[in-house]
mmCIF file as Biopython writes it, N, C-alpha, C and O atoms, coordinates in Angstrom:
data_model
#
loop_
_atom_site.group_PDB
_atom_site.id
_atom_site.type_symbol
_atom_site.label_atom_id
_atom_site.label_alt_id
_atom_site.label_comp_id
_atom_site.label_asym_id
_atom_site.label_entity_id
_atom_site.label_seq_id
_atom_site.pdbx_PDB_ins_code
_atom_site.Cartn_x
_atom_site.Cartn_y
_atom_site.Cartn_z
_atom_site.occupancy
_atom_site.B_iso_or_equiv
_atom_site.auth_seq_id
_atom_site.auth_asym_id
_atom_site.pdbx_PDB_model_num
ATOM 1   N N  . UNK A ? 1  ? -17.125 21.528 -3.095  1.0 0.0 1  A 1 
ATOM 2   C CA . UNK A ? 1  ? -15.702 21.494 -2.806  1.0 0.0 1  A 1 
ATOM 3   C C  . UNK A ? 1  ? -14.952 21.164 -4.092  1.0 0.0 1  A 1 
ATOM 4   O O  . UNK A ? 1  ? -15.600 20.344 -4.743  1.0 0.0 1  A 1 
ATOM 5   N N  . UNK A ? 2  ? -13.877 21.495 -4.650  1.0 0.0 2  A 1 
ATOM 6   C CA . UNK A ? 2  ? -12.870 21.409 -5.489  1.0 0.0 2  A 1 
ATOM 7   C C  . UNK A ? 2  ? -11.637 20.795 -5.471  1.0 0.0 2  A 1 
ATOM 8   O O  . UNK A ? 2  ? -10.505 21.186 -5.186  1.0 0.0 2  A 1 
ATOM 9   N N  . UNK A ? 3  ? -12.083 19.799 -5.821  1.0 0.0 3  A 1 
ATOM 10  C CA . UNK A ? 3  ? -11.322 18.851 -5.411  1.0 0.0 3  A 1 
ATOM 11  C C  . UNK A ? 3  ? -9.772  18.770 -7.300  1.0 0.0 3  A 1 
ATOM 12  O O  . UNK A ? 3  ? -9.969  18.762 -8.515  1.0 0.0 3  A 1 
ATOM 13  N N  . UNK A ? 4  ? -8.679  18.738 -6.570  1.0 0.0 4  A 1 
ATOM 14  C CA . UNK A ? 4  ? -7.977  18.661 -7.472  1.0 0.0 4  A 1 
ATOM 15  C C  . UNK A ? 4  ? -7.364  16.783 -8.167  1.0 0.0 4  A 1 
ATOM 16  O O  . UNK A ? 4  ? -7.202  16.367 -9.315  1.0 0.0 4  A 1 
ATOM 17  N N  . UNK A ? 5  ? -7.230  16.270 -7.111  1.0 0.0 5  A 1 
ATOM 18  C CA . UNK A ? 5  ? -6.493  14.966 -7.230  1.0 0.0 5  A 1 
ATOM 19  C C  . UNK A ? 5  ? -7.734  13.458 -7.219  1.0 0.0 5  A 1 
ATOM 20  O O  . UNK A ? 5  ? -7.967  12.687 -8.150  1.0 0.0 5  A 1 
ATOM 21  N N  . UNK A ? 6  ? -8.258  13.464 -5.985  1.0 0.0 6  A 1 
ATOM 22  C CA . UNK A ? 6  ? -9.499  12.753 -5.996  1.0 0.0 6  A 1 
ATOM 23  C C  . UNK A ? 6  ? -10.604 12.746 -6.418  1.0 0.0 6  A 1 
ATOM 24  O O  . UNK A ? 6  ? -10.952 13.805 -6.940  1.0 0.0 6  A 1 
ATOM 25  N N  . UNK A ? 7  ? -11.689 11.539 -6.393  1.0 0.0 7  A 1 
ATOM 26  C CA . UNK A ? 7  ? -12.703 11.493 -6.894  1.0 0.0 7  A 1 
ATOM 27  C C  . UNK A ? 7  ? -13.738 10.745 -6.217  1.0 0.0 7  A 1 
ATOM 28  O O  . UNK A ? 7  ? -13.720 9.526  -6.050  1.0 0.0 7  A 1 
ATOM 29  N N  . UNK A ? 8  ? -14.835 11.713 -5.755  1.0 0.0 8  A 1 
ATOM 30  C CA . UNK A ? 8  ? -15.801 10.963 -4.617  1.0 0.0 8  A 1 
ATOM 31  C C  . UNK A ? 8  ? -17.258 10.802 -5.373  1.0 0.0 8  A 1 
ATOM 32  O O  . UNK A ? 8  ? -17.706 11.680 -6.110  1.0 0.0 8  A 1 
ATOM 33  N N  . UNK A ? 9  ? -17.748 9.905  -5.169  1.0 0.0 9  A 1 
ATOM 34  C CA . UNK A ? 9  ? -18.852 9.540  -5.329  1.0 0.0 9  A 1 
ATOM 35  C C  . UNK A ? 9  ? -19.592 8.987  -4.051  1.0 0.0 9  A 1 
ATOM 36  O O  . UNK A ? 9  ? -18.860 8.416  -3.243  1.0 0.0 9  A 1 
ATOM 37  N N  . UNK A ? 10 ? -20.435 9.040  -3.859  1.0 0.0 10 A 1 
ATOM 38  C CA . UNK A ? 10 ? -21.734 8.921  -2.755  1.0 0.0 10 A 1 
ATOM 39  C C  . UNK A ? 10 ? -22.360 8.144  -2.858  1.0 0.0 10 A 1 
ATOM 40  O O  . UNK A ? 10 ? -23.030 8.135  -3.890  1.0 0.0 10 A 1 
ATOM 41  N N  . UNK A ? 11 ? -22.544 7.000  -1.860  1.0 0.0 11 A 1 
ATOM 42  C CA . UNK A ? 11 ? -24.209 6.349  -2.083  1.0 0.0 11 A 1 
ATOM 43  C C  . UNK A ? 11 ? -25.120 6.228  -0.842  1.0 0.0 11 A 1 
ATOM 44  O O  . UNK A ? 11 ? -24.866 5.490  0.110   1.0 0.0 11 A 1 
ATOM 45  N N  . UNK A ? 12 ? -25.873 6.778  -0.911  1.0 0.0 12 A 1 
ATOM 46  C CA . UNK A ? 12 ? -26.700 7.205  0.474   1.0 0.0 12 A 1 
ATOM 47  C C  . UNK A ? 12 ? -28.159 5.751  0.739   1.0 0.0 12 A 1 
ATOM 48  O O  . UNK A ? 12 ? -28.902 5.282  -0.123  1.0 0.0 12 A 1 
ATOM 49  N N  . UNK A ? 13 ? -28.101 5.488  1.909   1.0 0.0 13 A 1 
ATOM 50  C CA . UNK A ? 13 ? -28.593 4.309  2.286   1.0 0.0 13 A 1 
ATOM 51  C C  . UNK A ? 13 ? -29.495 4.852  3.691   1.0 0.0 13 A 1 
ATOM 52  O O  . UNK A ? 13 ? -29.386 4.302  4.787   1.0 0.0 13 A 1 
ATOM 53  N N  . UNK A ? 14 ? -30.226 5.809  3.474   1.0 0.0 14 A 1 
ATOM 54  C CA . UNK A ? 14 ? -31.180 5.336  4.640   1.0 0.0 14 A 1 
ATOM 55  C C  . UNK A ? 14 ? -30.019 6.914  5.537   1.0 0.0 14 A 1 
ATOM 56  O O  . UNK A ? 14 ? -29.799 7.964  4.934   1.0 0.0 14 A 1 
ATOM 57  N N  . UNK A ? 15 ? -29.646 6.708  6.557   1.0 0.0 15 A 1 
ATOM 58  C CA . UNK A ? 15 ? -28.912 7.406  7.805   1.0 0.0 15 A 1 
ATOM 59  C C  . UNK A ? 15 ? -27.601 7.488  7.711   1.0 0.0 15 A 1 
ATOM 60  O O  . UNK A ? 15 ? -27.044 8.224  8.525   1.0 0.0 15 A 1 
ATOM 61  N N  . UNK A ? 16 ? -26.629 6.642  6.537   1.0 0.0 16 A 1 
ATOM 62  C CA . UNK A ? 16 ? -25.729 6.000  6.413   1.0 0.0 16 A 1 
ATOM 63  C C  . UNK A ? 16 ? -24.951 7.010  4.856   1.0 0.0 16 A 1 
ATOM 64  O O  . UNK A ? 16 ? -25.654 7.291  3.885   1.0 0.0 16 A 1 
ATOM 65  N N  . UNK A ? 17 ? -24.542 7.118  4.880   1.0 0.0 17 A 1 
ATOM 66  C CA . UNK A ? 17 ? -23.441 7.316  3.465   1.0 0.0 17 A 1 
ATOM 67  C C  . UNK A ? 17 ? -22.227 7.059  3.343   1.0 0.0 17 A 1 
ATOM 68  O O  . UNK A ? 17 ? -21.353 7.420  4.131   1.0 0.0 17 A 1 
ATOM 69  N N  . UNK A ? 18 ? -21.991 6.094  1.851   1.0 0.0 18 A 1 
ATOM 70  C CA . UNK A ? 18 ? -20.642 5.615  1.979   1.0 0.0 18 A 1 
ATOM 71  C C  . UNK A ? 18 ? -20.171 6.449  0.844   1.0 0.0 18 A 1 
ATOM 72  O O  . UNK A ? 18 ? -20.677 6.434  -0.278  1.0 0.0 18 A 1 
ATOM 73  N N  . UNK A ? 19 ? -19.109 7.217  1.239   1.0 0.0 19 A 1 
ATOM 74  C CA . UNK A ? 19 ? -17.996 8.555  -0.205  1.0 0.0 19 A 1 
ATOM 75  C C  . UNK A ? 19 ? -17.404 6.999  -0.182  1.0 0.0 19 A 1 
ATOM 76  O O  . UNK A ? 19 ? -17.232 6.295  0.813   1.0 0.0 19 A 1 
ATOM 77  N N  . UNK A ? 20 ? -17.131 6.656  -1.643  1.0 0.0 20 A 1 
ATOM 78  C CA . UNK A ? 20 ? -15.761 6.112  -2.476  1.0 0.0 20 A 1 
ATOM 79  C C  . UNK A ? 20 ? -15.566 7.317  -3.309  1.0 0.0 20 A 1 
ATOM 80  O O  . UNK A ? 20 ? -16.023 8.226  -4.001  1.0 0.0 20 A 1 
ATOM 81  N N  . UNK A ? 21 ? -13.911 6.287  -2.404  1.0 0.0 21 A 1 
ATOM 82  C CA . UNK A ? 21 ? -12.330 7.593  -2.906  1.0 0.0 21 A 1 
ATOM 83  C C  . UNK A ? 21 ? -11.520 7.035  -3.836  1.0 0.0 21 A 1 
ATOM 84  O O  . UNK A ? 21 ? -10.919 5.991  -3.584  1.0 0.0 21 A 1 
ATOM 85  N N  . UNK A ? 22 ? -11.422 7.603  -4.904  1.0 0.0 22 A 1 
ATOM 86  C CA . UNK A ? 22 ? -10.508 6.731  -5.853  1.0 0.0 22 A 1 
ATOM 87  C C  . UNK A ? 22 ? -9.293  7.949  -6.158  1.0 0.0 22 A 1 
ATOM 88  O O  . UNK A ? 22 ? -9.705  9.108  -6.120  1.0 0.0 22 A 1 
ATOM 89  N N  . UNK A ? 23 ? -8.028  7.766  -6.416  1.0 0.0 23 A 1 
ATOM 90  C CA . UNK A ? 23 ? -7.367  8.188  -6.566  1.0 0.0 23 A 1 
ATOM 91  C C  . UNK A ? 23 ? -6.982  8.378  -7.637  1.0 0.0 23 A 1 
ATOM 92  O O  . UNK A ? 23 ? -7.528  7.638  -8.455  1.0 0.0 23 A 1 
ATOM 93  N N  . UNK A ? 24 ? -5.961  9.336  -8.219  1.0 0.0 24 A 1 
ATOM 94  C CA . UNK A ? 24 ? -5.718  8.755  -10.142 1.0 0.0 24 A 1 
ATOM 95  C C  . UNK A ? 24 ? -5.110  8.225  -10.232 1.0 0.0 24 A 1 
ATOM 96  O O  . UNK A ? 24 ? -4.465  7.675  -9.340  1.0 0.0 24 A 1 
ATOM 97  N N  . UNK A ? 25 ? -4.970  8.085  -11.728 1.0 0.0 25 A 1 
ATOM 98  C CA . UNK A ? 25 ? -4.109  7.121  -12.083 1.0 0.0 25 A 1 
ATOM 99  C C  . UNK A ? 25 ? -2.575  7.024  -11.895 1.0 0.0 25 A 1 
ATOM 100 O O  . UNK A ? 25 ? -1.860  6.026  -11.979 1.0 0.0 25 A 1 
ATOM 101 N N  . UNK A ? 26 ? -2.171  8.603  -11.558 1.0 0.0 26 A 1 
ATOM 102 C CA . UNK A ? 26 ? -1.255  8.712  -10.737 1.0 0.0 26 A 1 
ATOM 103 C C  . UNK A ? 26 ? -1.003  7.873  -9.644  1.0 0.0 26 A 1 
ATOM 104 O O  . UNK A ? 26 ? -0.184  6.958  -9.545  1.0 0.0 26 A 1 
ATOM 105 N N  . UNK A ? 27 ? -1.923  8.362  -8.731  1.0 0.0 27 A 1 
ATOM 106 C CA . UNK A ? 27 ? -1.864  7.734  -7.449  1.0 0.0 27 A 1 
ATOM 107 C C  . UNK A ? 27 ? -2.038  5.816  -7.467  1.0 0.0 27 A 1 
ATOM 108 O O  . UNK A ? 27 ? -2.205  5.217  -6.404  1.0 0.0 27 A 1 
ATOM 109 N N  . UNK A ? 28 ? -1.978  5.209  -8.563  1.0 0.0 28 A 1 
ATOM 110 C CA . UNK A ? 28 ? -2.680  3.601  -9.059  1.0 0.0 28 A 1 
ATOM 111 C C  . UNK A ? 28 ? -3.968  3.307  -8.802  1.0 0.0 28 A 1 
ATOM 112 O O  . UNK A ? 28 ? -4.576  2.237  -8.754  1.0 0.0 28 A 1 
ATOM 113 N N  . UNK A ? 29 ? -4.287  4.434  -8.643  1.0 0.0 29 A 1 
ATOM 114 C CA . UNK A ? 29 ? -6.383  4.499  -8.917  1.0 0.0 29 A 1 
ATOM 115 C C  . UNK A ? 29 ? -6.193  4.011  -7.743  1.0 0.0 29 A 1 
ATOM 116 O O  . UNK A ? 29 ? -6.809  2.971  -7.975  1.0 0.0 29 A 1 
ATOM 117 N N  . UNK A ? 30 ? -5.731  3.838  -6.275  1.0 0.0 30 A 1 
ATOM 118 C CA . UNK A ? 30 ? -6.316  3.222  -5.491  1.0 0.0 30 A 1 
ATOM 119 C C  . UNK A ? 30 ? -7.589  3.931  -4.898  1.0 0.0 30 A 1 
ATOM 120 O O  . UNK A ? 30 ? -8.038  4.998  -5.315  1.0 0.0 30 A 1 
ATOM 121 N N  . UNK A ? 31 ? -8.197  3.051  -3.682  1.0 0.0 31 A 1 
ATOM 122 C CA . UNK A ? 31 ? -9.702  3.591  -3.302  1.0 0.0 31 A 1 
ATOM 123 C C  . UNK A ? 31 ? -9.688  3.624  -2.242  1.0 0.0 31 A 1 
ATOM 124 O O  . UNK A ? 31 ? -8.594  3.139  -1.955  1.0 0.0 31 A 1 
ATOM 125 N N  . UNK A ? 32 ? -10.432 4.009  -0.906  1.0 0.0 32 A 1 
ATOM 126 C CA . UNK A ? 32 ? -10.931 4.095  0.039   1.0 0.0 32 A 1 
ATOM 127 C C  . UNK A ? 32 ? -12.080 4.313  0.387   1.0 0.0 32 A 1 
ATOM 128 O O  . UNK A ? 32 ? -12.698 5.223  -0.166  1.0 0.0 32 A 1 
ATOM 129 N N  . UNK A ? 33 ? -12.523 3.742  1.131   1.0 0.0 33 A 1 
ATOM 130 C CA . UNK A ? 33 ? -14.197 4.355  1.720   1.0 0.0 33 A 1 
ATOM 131 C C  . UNK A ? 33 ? -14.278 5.058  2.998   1.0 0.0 33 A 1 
ATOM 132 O O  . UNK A ? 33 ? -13.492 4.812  3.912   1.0 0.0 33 A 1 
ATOM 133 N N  . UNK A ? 34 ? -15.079 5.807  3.073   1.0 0.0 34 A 1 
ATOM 134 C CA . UNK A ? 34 ? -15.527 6.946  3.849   1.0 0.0 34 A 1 
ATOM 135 C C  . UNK A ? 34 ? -16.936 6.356  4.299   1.0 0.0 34 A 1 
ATOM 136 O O  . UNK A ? 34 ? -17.801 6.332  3.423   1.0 0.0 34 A 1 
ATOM 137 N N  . UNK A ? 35 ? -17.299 5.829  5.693   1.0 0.0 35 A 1 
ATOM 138 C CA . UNK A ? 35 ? -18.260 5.621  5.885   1.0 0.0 35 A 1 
ATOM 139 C C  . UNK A ? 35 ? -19.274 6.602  7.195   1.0 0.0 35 A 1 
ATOM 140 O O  . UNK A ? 35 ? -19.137 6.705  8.414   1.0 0.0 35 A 1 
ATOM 141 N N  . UNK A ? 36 ? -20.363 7.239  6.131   1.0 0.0 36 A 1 
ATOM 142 C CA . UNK A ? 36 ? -20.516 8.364  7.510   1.0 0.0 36 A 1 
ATOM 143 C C  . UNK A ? 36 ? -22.274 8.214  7.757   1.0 0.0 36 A 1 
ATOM 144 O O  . UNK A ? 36 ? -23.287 8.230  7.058   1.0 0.0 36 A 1 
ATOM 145 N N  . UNK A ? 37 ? -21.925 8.069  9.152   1.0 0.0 37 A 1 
ATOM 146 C CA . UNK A ? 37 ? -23.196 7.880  9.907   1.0 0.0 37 A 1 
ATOM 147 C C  . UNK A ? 37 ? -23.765 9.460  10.702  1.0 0.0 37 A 1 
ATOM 148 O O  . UNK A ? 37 ? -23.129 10.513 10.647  1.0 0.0 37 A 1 
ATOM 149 N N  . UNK A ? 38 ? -24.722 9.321  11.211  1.0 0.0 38 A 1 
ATOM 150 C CA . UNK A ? 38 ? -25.690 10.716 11.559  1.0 0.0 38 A 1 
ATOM 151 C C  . UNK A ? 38 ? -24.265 11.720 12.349  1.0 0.0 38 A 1 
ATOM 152 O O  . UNK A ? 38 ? -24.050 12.902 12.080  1.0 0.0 38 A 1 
ATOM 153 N N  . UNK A ? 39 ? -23.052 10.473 13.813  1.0 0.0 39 A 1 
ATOM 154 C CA . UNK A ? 39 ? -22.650 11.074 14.218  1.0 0.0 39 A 1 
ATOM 155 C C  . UNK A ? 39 ? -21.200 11.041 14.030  1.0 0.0 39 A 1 
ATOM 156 O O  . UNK A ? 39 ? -20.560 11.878 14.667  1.0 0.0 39 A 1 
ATOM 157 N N  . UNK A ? 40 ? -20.406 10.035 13.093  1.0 0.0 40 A 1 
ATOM 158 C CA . UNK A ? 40 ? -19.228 10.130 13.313  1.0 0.0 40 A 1 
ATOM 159 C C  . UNK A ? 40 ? -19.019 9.529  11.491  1.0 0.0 40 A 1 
ATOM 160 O O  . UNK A ? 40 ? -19.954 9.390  10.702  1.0 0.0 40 A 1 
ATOM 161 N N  . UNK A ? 41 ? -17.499 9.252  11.184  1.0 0.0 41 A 1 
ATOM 162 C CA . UNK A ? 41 ? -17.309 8.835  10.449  1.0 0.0 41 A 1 
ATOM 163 C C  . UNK A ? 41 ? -16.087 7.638  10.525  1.0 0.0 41 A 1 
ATOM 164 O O  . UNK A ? 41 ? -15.217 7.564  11.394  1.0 0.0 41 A 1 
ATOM 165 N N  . UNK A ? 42 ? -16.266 6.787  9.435   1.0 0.0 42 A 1 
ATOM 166 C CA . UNK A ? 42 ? -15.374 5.377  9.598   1.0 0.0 42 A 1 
ATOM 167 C C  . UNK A ? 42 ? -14.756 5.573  8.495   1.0 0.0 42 A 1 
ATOM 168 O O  . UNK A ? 42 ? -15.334 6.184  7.597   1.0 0.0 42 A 1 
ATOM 169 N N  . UNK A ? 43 ? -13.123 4.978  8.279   1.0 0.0 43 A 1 
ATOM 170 C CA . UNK A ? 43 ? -11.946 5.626  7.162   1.0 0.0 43 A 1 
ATOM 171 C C  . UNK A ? 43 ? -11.857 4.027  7.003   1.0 0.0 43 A 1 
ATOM 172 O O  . UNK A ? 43 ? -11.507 3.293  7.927   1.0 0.0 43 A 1 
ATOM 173 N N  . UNK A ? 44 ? -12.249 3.537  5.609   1.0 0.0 44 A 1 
ATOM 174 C CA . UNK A ? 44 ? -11.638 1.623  5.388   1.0 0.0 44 A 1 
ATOM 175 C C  . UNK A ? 44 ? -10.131 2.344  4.499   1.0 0.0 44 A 1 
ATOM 176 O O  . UNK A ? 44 ? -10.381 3.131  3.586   1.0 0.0 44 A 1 
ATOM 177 N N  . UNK A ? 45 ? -9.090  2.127  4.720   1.0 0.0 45 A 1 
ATOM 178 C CA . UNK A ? 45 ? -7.797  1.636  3.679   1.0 0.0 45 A 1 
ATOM 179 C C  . UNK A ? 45 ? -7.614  3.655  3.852   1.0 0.0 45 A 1 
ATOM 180 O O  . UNK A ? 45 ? -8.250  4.390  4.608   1.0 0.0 45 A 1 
ATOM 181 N N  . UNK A ? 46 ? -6.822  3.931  3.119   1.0 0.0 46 A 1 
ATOM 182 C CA . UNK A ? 46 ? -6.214  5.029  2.921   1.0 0.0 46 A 1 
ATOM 183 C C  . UNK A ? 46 ? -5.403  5.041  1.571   1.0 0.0 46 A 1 
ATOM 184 O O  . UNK A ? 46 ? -5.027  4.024  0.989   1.0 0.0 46 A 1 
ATOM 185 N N  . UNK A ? 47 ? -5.113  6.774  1.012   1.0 0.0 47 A 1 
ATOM 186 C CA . UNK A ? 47 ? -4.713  6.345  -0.191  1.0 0.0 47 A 1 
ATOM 187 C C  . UNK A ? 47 ? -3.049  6.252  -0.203  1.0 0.0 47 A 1 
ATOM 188 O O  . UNK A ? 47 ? -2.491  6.185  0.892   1.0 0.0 47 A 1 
ATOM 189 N N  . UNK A ? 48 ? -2.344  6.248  -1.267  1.0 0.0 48 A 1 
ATOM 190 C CA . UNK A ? 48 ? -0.578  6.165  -1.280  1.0 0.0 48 A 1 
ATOM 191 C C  . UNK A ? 48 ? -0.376  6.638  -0.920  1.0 0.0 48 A 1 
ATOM 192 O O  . UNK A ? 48 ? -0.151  6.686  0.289   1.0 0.0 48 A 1 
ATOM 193 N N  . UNK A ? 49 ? -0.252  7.755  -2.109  1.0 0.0 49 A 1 
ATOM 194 C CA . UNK A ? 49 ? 0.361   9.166  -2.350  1.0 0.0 49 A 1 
ATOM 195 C C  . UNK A ? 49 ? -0.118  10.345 -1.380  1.0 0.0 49 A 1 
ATOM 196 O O  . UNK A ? 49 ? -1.318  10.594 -1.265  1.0 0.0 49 A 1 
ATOM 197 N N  . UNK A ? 50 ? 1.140   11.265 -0.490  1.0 0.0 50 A 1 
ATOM 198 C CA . UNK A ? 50 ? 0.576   12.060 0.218   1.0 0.0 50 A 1 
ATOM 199 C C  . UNK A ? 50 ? -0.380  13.679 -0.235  1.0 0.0 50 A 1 
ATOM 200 O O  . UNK A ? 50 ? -1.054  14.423 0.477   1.0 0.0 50 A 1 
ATOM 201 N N  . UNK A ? 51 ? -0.062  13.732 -1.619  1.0 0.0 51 A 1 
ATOM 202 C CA . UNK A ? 51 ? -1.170  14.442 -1.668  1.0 0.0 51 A 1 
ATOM 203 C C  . UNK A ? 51 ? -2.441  14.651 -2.025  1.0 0.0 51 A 1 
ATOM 204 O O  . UNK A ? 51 ? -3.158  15.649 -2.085  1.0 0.0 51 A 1 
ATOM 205 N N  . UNK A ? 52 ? -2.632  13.061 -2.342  1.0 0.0 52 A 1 
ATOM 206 C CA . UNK A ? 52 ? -4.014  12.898 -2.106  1.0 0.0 52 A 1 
ATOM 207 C C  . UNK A ? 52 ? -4.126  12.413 -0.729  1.0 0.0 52 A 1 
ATOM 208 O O  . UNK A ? 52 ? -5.304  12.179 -0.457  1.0 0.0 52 A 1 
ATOM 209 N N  . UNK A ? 53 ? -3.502  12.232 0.016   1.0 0.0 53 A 1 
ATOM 210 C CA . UNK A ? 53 ? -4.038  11.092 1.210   1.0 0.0 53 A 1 
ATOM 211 C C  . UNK A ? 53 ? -4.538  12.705 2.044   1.0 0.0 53 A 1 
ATOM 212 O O  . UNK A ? 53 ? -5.426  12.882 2.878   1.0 0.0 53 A 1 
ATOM 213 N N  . UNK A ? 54 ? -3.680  13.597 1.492   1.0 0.0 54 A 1 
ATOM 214 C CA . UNK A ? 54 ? -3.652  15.341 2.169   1.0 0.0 54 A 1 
ATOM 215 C C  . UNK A ? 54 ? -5.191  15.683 1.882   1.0 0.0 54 A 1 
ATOM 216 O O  . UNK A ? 54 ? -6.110  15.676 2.701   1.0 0.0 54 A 1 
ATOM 217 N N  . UNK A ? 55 ? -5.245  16.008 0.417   1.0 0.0 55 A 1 
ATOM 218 C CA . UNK A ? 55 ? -6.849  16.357 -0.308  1.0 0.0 55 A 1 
ATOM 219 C C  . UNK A ? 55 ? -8.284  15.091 0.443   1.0 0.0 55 A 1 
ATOM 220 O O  . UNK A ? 55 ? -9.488  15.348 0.463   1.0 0.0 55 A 1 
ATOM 221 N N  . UNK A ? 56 ? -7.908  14.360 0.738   1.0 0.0 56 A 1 
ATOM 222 C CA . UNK A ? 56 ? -8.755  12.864 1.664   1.0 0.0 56 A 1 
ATOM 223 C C  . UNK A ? 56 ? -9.017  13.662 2.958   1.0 0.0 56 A 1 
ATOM 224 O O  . UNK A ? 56 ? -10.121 13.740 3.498   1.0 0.0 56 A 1 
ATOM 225 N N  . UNK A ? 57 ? -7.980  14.198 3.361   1.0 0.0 57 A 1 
ATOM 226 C CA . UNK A ? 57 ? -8.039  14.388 4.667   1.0 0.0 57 A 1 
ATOM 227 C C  . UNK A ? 57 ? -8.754  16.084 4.749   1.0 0.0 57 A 1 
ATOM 228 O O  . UNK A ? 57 ? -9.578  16.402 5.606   1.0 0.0 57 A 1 
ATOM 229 N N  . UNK A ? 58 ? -8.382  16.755 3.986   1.0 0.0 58 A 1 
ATOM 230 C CA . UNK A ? 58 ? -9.447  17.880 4.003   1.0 0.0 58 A 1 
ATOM 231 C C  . UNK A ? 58 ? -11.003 17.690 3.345   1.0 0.0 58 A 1 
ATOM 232 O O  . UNK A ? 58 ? -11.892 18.541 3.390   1.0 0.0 58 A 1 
ATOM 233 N N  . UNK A ? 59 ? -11.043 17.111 3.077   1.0 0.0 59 A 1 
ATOM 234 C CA . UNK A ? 59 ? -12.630 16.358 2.485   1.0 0.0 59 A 1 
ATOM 235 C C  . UNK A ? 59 ? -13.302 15.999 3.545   1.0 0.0 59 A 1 
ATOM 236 O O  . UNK A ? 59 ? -14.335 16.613 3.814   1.0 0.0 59 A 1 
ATOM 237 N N  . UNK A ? 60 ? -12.760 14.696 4.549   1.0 0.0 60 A 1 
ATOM 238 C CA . UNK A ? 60 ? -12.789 14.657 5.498   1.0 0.0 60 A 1 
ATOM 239 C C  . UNK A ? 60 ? -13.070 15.665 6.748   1.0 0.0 60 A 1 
ATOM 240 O O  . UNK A ? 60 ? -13.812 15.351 7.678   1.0 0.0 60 A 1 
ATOM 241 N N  . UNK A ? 61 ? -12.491 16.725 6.672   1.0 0.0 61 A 1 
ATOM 242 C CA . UNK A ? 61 ? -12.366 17.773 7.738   1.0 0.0 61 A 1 
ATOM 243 C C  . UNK A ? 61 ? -13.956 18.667 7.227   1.0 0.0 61 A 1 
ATOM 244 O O  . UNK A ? 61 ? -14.803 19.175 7.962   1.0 0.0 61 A 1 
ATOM 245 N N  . UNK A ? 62 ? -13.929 18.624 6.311   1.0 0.0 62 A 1 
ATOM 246 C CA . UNK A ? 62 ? -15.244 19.548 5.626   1.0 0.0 62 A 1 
ATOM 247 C C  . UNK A ? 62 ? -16.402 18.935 5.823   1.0 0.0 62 A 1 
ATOM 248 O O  . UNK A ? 62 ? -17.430 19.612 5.829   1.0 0.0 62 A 1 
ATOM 249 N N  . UNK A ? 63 ? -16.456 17.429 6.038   1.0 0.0 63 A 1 
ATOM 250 C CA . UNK A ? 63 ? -17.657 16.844 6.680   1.0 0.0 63 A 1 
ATOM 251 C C  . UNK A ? 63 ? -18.496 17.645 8.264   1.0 0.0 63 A 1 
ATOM 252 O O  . UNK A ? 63 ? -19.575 18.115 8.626   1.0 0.0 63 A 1 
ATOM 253 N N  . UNK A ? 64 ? -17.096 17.361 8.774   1.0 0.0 64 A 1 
ATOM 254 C CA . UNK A ? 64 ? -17.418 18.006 10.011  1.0 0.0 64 A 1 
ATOM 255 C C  . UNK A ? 64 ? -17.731 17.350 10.807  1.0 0.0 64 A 1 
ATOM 256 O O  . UNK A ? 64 ? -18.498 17.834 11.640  1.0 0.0 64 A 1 
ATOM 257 N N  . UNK A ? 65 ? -17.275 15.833 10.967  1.0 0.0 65 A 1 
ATOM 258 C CA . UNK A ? 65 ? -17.987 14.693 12.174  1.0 0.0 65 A 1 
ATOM 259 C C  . UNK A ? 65 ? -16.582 14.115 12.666  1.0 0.0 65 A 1 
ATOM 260 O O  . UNK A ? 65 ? -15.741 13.842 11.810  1.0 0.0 65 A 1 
ATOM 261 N N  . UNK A ? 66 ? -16.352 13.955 13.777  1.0 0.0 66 A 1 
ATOM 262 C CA . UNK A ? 66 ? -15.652 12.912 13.906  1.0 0.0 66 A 1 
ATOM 263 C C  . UNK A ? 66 ? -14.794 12.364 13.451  1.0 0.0 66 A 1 
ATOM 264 O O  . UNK A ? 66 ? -15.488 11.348 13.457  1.0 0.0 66 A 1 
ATOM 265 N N  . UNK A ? 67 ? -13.576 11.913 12.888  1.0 0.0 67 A 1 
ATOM 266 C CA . UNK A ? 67 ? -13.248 10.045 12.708  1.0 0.0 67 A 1 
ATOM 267 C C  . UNK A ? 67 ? -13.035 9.644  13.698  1.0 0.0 67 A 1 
ATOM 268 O O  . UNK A ? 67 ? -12.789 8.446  13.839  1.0 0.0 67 A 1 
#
């Protein structure tokens, strides 16, 4: 995926993967986590700016589980 604004990184634990979302420096680097299990997914914090919170949310949609 091609991502223009955000920046995900992965750390996979077993059944479990947590995406951290960092935003730029635009956005004040904020972060969010993406926590995704076999069947659904969990959203901690959200970002500012709506077009990353937009690009979050199609990232999201491309998983294909749940929130």
């Amino acid at each position: 995926m091609n991502l223009e604004f955000i920046t995900v990184k992965k750390v996979e634990s077993g059944p479990v993967t947590i995406h951290c979302i960092q935003a730029p420096e635009s956005g004040e680097m904020v972060n969010a986590q993406l926590i995704e299990t076999p069947n659904k997914l969990l959203l901690i914090d959200a970002l500012l700016l709506k077009p990353h919170a937009d690009e979050l949310r199609t990232y999201i949609e491309s998983l294909g589980k749940p929130l």
